[in-house]
Every structure is written in C-alpha cells, then in structure tokens.
C-alpha positions in Angstrom: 7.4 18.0 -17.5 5.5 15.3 -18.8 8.5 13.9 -20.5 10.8 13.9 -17.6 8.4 11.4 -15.7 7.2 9.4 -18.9 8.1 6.0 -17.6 6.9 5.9 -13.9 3.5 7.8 -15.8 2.9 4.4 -16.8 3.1 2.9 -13.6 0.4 5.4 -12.1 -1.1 7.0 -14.3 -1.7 11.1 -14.6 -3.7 11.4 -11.8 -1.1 9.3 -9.6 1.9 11.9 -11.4 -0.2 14.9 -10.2 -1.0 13.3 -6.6 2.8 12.8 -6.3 3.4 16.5 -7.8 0.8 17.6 -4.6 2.6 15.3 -2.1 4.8 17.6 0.8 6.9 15.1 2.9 8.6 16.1 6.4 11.5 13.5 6.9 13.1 13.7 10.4 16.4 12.8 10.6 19.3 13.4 7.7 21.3 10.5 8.2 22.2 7.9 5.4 18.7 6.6 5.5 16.6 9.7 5.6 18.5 11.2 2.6 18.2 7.9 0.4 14.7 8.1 1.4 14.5 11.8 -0.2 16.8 11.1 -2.9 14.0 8.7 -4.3 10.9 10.9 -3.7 12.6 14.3 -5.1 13.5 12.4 -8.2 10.0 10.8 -8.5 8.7 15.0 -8.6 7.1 15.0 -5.0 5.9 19.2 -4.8 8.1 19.8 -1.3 10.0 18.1 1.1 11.6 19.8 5.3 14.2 18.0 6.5 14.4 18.1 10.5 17.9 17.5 11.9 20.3 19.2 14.1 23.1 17.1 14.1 26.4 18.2 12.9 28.2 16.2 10.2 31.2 14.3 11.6 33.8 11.7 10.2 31.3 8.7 10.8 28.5 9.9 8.3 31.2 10.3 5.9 31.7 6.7 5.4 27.5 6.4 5.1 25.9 9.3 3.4 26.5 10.0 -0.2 24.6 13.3 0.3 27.9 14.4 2.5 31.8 15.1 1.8 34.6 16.1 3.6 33.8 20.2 3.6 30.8 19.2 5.2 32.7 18.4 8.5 31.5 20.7 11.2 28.2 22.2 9.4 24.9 21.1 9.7 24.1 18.1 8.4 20.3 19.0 7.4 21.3 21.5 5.4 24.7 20.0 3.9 22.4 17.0 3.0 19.6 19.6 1.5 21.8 21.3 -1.2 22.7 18.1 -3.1 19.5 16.6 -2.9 17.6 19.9 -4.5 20.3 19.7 -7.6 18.0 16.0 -8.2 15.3 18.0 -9.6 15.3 21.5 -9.6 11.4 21.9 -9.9 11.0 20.0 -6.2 10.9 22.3 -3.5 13.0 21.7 0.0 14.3 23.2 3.3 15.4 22.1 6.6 14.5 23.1 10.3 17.7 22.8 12.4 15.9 21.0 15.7 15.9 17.5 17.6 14.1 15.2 15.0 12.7 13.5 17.9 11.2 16.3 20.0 7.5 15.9 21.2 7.1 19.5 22.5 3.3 20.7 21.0 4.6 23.6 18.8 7.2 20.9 17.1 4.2 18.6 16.8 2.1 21.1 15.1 4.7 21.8 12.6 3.9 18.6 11.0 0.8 18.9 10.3 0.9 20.6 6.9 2.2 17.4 5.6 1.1 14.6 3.2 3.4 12.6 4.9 6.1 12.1 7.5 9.1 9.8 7.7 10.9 9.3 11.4 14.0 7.5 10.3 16.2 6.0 13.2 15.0 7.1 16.1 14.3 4.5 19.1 10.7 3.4 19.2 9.9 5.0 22.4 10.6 8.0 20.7 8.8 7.5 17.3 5.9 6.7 19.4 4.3 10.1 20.7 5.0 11.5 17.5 3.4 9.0 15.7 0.1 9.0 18.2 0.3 12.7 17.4 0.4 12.0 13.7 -2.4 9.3 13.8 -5.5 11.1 15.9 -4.9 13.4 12.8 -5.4 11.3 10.0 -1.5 11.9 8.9 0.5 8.8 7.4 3.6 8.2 9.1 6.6 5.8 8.1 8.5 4.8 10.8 11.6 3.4 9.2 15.4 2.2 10.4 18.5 0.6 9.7 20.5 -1.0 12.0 23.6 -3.0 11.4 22.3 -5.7 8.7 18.3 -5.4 9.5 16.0 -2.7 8.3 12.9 -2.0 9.2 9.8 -0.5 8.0 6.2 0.9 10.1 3.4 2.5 8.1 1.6 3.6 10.9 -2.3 5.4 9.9 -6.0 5.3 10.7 -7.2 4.7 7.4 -5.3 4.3 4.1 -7.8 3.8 1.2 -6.9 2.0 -2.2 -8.3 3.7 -5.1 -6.3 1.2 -7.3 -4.7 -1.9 -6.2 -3.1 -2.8 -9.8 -3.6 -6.4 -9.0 -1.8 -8.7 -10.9 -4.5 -10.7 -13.7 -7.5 -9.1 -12.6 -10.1 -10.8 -14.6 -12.0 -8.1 -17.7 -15.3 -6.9 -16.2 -17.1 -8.1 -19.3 -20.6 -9.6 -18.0 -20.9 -12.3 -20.3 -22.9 -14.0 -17.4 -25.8 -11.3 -17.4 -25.3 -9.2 -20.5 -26.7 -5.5 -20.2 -29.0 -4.3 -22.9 -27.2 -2.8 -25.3 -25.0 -5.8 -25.5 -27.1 -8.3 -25.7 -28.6 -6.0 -28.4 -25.5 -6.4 -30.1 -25.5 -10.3 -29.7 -29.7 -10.6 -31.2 -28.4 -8.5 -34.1 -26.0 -11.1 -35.4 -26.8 -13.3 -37.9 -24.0 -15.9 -37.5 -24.9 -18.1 -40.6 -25.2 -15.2 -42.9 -21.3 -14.3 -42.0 -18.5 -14.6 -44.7 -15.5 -16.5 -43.6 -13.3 -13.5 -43.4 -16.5 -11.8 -41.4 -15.8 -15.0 -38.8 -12.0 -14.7 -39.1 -12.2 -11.2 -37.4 -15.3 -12.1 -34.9 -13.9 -10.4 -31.7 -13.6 -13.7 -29.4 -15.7 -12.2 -26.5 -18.6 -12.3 -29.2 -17.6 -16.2 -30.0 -18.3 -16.6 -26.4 -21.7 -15.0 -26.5 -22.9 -16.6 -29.5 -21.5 -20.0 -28.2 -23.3 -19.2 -25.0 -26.7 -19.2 -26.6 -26.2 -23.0 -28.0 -24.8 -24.0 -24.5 -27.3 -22.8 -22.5 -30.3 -24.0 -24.8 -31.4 -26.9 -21.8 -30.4 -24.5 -18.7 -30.8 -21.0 -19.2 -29.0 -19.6 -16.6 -26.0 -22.2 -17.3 -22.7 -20.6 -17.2 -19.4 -22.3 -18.1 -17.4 -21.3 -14.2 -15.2 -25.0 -13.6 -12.4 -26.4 -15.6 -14.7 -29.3 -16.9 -17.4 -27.1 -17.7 -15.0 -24.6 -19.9 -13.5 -27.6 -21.2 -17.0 -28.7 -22.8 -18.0 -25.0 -23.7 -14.7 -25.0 -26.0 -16.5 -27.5 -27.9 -19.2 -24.6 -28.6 -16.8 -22.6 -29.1 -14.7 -24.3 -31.8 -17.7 -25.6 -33.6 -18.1 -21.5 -34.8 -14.9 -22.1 -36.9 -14.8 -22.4 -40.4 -12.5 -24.7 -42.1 -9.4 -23.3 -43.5 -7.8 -24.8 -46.8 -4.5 -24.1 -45.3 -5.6 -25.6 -41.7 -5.5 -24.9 -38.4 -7.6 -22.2 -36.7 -7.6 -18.4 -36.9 -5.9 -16.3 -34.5 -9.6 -15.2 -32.6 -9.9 -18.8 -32.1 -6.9 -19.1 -30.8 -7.7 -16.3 -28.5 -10.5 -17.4 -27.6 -9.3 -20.6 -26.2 -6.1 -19.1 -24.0 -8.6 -16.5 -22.5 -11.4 -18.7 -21.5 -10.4 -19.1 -17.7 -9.6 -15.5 -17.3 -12.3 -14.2 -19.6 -15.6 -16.2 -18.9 -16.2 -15.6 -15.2 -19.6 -14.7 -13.2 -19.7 -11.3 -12.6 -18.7 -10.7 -8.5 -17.7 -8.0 -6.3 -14.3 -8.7 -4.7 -14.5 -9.4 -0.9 -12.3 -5.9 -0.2 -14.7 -4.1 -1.8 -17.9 -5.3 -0.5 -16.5 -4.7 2.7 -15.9 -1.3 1.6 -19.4 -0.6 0.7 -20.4 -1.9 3.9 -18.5 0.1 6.2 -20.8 2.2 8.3 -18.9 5.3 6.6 -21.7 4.2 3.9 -24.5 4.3 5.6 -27.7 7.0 5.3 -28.1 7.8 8.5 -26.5 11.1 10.2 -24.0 9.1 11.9 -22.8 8.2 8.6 -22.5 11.6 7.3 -21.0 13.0 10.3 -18.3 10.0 10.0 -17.7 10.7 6.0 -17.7 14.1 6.4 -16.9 15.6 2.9 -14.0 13.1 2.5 -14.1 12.5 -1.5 -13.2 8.8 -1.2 -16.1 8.2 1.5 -18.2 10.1 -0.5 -17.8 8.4 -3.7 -17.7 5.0 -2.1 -21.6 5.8 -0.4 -22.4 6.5 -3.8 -21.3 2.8 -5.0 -23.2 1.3 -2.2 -26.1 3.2 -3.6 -25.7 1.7 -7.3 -25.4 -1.7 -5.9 -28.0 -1.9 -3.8 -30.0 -0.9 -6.9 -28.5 -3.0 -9.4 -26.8 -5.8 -7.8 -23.3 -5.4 -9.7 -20.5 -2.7 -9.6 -20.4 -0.2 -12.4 -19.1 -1.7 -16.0 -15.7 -0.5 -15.8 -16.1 0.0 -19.8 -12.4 -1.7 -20.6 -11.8 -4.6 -22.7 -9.1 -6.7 -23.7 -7.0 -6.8 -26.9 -8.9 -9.1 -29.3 -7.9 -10.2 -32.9 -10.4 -8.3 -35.0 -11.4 -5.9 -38.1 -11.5 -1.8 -36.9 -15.4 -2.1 -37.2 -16.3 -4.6 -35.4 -13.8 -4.0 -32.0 -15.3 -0.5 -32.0 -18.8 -1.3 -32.5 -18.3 -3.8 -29.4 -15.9 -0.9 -27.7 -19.0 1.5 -28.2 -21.1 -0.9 -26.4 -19.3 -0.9 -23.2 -17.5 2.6 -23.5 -21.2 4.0 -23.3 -23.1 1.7 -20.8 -19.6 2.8 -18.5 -20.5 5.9 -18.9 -24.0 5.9 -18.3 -23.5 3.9 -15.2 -20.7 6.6 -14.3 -23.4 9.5 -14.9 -25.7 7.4 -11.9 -23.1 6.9 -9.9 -22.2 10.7 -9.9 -25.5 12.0 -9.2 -25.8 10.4 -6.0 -22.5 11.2 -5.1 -23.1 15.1 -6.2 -26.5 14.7 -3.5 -24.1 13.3 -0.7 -21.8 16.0 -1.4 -24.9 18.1 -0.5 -25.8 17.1 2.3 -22.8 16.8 3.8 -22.2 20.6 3.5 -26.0 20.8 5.2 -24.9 18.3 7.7 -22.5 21.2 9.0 -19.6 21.5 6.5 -18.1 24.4 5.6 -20.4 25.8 2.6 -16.9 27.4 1.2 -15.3 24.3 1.7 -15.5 21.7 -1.6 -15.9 18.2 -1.3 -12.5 17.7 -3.6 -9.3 19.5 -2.2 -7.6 20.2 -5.8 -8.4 19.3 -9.3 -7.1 16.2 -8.6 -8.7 14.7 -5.5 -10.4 11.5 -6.1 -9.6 10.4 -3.2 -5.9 10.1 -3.7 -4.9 12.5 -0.7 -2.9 14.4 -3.1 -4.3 18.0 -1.8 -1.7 20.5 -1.4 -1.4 21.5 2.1 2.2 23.1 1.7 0.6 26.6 1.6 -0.2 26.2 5.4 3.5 25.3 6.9 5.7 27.2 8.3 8.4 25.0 7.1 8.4 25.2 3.3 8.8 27.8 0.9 5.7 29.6 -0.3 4.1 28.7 -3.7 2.6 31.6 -5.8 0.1 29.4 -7.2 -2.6 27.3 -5.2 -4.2 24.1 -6.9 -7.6 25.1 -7.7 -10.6 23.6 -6.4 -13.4 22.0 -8.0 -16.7 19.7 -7.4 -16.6 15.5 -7.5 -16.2 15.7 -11.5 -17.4 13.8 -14.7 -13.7 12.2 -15.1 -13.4 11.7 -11.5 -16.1 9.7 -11.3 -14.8 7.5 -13.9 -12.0 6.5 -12.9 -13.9 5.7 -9.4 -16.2 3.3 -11.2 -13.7 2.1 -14.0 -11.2 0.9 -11.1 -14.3 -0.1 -8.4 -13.1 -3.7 -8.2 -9.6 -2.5 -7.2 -10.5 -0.4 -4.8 -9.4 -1.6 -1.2 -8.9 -0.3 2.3 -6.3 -0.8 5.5 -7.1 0.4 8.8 -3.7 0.4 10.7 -2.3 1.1 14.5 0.3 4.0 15.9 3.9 3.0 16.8 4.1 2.1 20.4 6.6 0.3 22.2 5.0 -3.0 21.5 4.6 -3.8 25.2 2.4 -7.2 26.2 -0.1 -9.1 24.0 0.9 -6.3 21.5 4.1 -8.1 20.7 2.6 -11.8 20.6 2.2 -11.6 16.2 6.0 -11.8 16.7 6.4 -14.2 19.3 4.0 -16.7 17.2 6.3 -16.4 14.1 9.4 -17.2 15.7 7.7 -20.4 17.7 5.7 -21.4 14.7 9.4 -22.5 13.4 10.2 -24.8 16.2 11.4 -29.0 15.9 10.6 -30.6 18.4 11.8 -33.8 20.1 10.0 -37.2 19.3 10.6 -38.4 22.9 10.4 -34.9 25.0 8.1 -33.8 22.8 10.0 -30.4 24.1 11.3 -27.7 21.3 14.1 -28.4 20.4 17.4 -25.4 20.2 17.8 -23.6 16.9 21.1 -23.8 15.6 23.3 -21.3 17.0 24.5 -19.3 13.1 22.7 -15.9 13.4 22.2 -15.9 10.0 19.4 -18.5 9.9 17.4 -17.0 12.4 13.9 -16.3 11.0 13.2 -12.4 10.0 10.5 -12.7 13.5 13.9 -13.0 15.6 15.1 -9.7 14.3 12.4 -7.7 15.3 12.6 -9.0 19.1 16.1 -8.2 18.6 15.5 -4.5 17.8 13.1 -4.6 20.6 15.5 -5.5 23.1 17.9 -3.0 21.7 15.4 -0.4 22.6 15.0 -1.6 25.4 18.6 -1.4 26.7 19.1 1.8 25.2 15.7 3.1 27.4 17.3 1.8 30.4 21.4 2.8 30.3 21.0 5.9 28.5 21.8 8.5 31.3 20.9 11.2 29.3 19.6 12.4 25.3 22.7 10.2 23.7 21.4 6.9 22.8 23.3 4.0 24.4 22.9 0.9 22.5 24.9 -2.8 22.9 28.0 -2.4 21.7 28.6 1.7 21.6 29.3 2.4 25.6 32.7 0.6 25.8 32.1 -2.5 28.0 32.6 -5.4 26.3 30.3 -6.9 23.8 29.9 -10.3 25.9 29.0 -8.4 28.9 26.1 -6.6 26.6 25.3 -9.7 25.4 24.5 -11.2 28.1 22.7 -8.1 29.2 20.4 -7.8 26.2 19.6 -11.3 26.2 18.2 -10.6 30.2 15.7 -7.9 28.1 14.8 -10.5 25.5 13.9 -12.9 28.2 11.6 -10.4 29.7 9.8 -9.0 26.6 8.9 -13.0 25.6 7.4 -12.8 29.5 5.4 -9.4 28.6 4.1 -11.0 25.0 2.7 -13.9 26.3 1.2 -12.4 29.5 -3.0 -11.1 28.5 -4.7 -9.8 31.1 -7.9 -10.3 29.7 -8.7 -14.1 28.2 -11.5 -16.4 27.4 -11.1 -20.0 27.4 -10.4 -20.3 23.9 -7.6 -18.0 24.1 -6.2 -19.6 27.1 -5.7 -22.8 24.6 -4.1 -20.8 22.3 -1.7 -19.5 25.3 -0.9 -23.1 26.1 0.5 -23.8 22.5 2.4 -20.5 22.6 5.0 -20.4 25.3 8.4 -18.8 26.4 10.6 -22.1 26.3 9.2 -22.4 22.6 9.7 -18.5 21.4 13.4 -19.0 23.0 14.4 -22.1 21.5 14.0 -20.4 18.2 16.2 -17.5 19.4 20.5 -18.0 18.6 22.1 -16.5 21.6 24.1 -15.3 18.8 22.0 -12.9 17.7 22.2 -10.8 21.0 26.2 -11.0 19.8 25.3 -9.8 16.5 23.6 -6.7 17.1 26.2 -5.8 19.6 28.9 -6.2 17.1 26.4 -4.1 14.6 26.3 -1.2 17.2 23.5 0.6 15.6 25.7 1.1 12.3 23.8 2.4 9.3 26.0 0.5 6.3 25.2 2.6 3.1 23.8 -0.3 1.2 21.5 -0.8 3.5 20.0 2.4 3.9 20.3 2.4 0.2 18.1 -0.6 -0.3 15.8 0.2 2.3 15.6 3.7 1.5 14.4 3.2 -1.5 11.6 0.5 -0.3 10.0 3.5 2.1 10.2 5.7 -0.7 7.8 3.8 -3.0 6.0 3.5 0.2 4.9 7.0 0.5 4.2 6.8 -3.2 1.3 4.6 -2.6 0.1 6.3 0.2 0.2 9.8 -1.5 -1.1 7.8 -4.5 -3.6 5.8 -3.1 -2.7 3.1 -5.6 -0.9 -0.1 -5.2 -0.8 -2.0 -1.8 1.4 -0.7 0.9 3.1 -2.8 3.8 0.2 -3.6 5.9 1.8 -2.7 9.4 5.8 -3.8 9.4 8.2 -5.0 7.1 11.8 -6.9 8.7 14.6 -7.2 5.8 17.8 -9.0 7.2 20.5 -8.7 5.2 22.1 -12.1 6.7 19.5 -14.2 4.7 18.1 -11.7 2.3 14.5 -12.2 3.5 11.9 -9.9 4.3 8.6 -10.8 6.2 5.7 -8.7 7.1 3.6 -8.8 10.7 0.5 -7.2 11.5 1.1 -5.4 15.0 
C-alpha cells in the first residue's frame, strides 16, 4: 500500500496519506467534470466516494466523458460512470444515489452530512447556494466547481479551514542563533576553537561558524545581531576569518556553506503574522467562552496550548530540524542531539497543557466517551472517518480507532507551528449587491482612460483579452438568464433555446448591465466608502466589458469541452486534498481560468 502511493507520500507526508485514506467525498453531478474530479481523488487512495446523479447518458456526453461509451446510451449515467472509475483503484470504495444532484429537500441535505467533503459540479449558482448554506452552518467543506464553454471555475466555500502545514516555499531553519537555548549555547562554551586541528575546522558544521563568529561580533553590543544585507556582509568577515589556509587554496566546502546560507540562515527568531493571529483568536482564550467555542476540536485545542507556551516563553516551540551542513558524523549529530531533544522537551510542555484543555473541555460538557482526536490520525487534519454513519456508502468492517492528543501528534504540531495558518471563508450565494463589488473593482482597476475626457476609455472588442474578472460577471449573467427563461427544471442558458445568439446577446448583456447596477449599489456607507464609490462606477466596470463576450458565452452554450473539465478537474481535486489534508494553501474563495488567455485569477467574495 505504501508502495503504490510512494511518490505523492513525499508530497504529504504519512499523516497526510492516512488523512486522504480517511477522506469520504460526495460529488453531485457525473458529468465530464464530476468524473475527472473522482478520477483524480480515487487514484490519490481517498477511503470512499457517492456519486449523485440521475441523468441518463445520451449522445452529447459521449463526446465529453471518458468515463462513458456507446453501451452506456440509455443507462444511468452515475452508475455507468461508477464502474470505470472503481477499476482506478480497487481498494477505494464508491456508489451512487440515482436523484436530482441539485435537490434541497431536508432528507437529501442530510445525506451529506457523513462526508469529508462535497463537490457540486455544474449546477447554476442559485442552486449550489442552499446546499452549500446547508453544508457551511455544519462545518462541512464544499467545492463548488464548473465548466462552461472555455472558463472554469472554482468556489471553496467553509467556515473554517485550518492549515496544519503550509509547505511554504524557503521557509527560513528555526535555529535561534539570535537567543540560543541552554543546551546550545552549552555546546557553543564547550568549544575550544584554537585548540581545533585543521581537518576538526574543515568539518565545523557552518551553523556553529556562525555562533562562534557571533561571539567576536557581538564583543561591543551584546545583543547585536547580523539582520540587513550590510550587516551580514560585515559578519562574513567573522565568519571567514575562522578559516584556515589551505596549501591547495580556496576555502572548504562549510565555508562555502556558510556564506550561501547566511541570508536564509541567520535570522531573529519571529512568529509569522498567520500564526500569531492564530494564537490570538478568541478560540484560544481561558475563559468558558473559549472552551465552549473550541469544543474538543483537536486543532483548537492544540493551538490554545501554543498560546500557552508563548505567553511563557516568548518564542514558538524549536521545531528540532536543521539543514544539511558539510560535516564529520560526530559533530552533525552531537549538534542534531542538541535540538532533536530541546524539540522534544518543548513538545512534552506543549502536550501537557494541551492533555489539561482536553480535560476540561470534556468537564465543560463534552461527551466523556467522546475523545478529543477522532482516529489515530487526527491532528487536526479532518481526516476522521465519518463513512460508517451514511447511508450512501458501503459499510466498512473495521472502524479507525480512537486515541488521546498523542506524543507524535504533538510533534508534528510544534515541529510545523510556524506553518500553521487559518482561512475563514463565506457560503455560495448568488452574489447579489455589494457582494459582487471584488469583481467589479478588478475589471475597472484595468481601465485607460482619455487624457482630455479624462472618461474610460472602451476595451478592445477581441473576447480573448478580456481580464479573468470579465468572466465571472459573465457566468453571472448566465445565471441570471437561465433564472429568469427557464419555464421549468431544464436549464435555459444563451445560446441552448433556439433564438438566435444575437437576440441572446443582446439579452444577456441587459443582465450584465443590471448586476454592475446591484454591485455598486450599498445600502449602508460612511463617508469614506462613499469616496471609494465615486472611484468605482458603472461607465468604468463597462468599458472594460467586450460586448463580445456576451457573444461568446452564447456561442459556448454551457458546453463542457473534455479538456477543460480535464484541466480543471484535476485543479478541484488537489483542492479537496488540502482540505482533507489540512496542508498546503487552498484557493482562498474563487478561482476564474479562461482558456482564451490561459490565465487564472483568484477573488475574495
């Protein structure tokens, strides 16, 4: 098992594998998108997935879904689409429910709550939208995703996604070189640097150059620390003047080392911005409130115990990893030791207070049965495995077994606490009003204008060159149209009804006009937003907008092309991996990709 997911193992880790092995997913709708979608978490080894369709497969999803073929024709085409996508991976468990994707009747609604996770793939907003309020008083991720013609879309819509692990790119070694704990600056007093052979010097670990360089440097200020360009530039003098001359010349590889990771290696030790807000979040507080609010949430609970370390020593735990450095066996794990066991002991704090908030959040009204982590796995990753609960998945004989906040947890808490991070988000709604206005400020924020007028000036009229911003208005007015003509549950979009596609043009260009109107309207505004309002108006947001593009998504007439669905399918899908993960960064909000340009952009709505 271990072997089959080697490689993407190294992306998240164990723990991430086993939070994706706990991950169920509910996908409604099993058209080219939804089964791309699936095709990509079955073969990353999610535990279970439902698909909820009811259409029938006909000759259009033939030319779209990969997951169909002619002696599909007539059959369902949830459950044509489920038998290919179970042969991906034989160990992942799937079924389908054969009912409207979009229905909003309570006992639907309830089916969904078993899940980790649930994907509405094309489905008009209006409709996505009381299932995703549903989805969202419950704490339950939902990705609201869709392709239509050349544009694709993606919605993570959830209360609260915590980021146990942000894998941010260059993230600087926690080494404190700035305020050295004990045992390390034990470790520095013990070293007699003039006593040291040449070949002793050659295989110095570079981080102890630094701290034997610090003590010369800091001889007239003792708090002095080497933090700007020109003050690293004069430490490297220090530095160097450690090195013994070489009959062959040059400088040995520590050196070296030591020179290339001087601005990403000597840094004061600080909390990251994300994480002090973190820490403090009133979920972190002492009081009842707070306890009420955390509940016996793992993450919450772990994180209160952070605040707790900080506020007593000022930093974040040592996260007890260092670099590679040139260096002899000995010395690397003499300095390894060092770290590896002041981690640990901070780790041992940090899970005695979280062991006592586990405590009294049971006495605060918890169930005493209950644990404070769902599986074996729980540190907050969201990976519990709530499949035994729904009605819509096969039963598993064996449930993951529960245990207390443990030793290892713990650790990797504290050993990734500076990439921890958190994103509080909104439900999908119809974007109505102010709600809309992100959007409307990225399409004017791209206007000319006149030098005499001083009036915007017209974008040019190619479709293709309208900014990713114009798109989503687009869709918008789509949904719009298709609210007002549809007579009854067959959508009705531009282009699909038989009039001709100037007549809808024209038509959906009337809706665009009006939800610019709604956007800028507030019904509520100080004086400083009024400004704001001033700068932002409709002639602007329209000028940016081709009259082409209401042509365009007529001629698209909500088609799904395969390699669009393809592309964006597999985008959602390593969404829900980070949200079943809890590691990496999702979309904050929405994600546009048009095809026409190859851009994506992201808004906050």
């Amino acid at each position: 098992m271990k072997d089959r997911y080697d490689r993407q193992v190294r992306l998240w880790g164990d723990d991430g594998q086993s939070a994706i092995g706990n991950t169920t997913v509910c996908v409604l709708g099993a058209s080219a998108l939804g089964t791309e979608i699936l095709k990509s978490l079955v073969l990353a080894g999610i535990d279970s997935f439902c698909i909820v369709d009811d259409a029938i497969v006909s000759e259009p999803d033939l030319g779209t879904n990969f997951f169909l073929d002619a002696a599909d024709l007539g059959k369902p085409r949830a459950e044509a689409a489920l038998l290919l996508l179970k042969e991906l991976n034989p160990s992942v468990r799937g079924t389908c429910l054969l009912r409207s994707p979009v229905s909003t009747e309570e006992r639907h609604l309830e089916e969904l709550r078993p899940f980790s996770v649930v994907v509405a793939t094309n489905m008009a907003e209006c409709k996505a939208a009381p299932i995703s309020a549903f989805l969202y008083d419950r704490g339950i991720p939902m990705i609201y995703s869709r392709v239509y013609g050349f544009l694709g879309t993606i919605r993570i819509a959830v209360a609260e996604q915590p980021i146990v692990n942000t894998h941010r790119e260059n993230q600087a070694p926690d080494l404190r070189l700035d305020a050295p704990f004990p045992a390390l600056q034990s470790l520095i007093d013990a070293i007699d640097f003039d006593k040291m052979t040449d070949e002793q010097v050659r295989h110095t670990p570079y981080l102890i150059l630094y701290a034997l360089a610090l003590k010369e440097y800091r001889k007239t200020d003792p708090t002095a620390f080497p933090s700007t360009l020109k003050e690293r530039k004069e430490f490297l003098h220090y530095v160097m003047k450690l090195a013994r001359e070489r009959e062959s010349g040059g400088t040995d590889e520590n050196f070296d080392q030591a020179k290339s990771a001087m601005a990403r290696s000597l840094r004061k030790t600080q909390m990251p911005s994300s994480v002090r807000a973190i820490l403090a979040d009133a979920k972190c507080g002492e009081g009842e409130e707070a306890t009420a609010a955390r509940g016996t949430d793992p993450f919450w609970i772990m994180c209160t115990a952070l605040r707790r370390f900080v506020d007593r020593h000022g930093v974040l735990p040592l996260s007890g990893q260092l670099p590679d450095m040139a260096s002899d066996s000995a010395s690397y794990a003499r300095l390894a030791t060092v770290y590896h066991e002041k981690a640990l002991a901070d780790a041992e704090e940090v899970l005695a207070h979280a062991r006592e908030l586990q405590k009294r959040a049971r006495g605060a009204g918890a169930d005493a049965d209950a644990d404070v982590e769902r599986d074996e796995n729980d540190d907050g990753t969201g990976s519990g495995d709530k499949s035994k609960s729904s009605p819509l998945l096969p039963s598993r004989a064996s449930a993951s077994p529960s245990s207390s906040i443990t030793h290892e947890t713990c650790m990797r808490m504290c050993k990734n606490a500076a990439a921890m991070d958190l994103q509080r988000g909104t439900a999908v709604d119809s974007w109505s009003g102010a709600g809309f206005r992100p959007v409307l400020a990225s399409i004017a924020a791209t206007a000319q204008y006149d030098e005499e007028t001083e009036k915007p000036l017209a974008v040019s009229s190619n479709a293709g060159s309208a900014h990713p911003a114009v798109w989503l208005l687009m869709l918008r007015a789509v949904d719009r149209f298709n609210e007002e003509k549809s007579r009854s549950e067959i959508d009705e979009y531009p282009g699909t009804n038989g009039i001709p596609c100037e007549m809808d043009s024209r038509d959906l260009w009337e809706r665009v006009k009006k939800i610019v109107d709604e956007g800028l309207r507030r019904e509520e505004k100080n004086e400083e937003e009024s400004m704001e309002e001033d700068d932002l108006t409709a002639e602007t947001v329209l000028a940016q907008v081709p009259y082409s593009a209401c042509s365009e998504m007529c001629r698209y007439a909500a088609s799904e092309p395969h390699a669009i669905a393809s592309l964006l399918g597999g985008m959602a899908a390593q969404e829900v991996i980070k949200l079943a993960t809890r590691q990496y960064i999702p979309v904050e909000n929405t994600l546009v990709y048009d095809a026409h340009s190859g851009l994506t952009e992201t808004f906050k709505l």
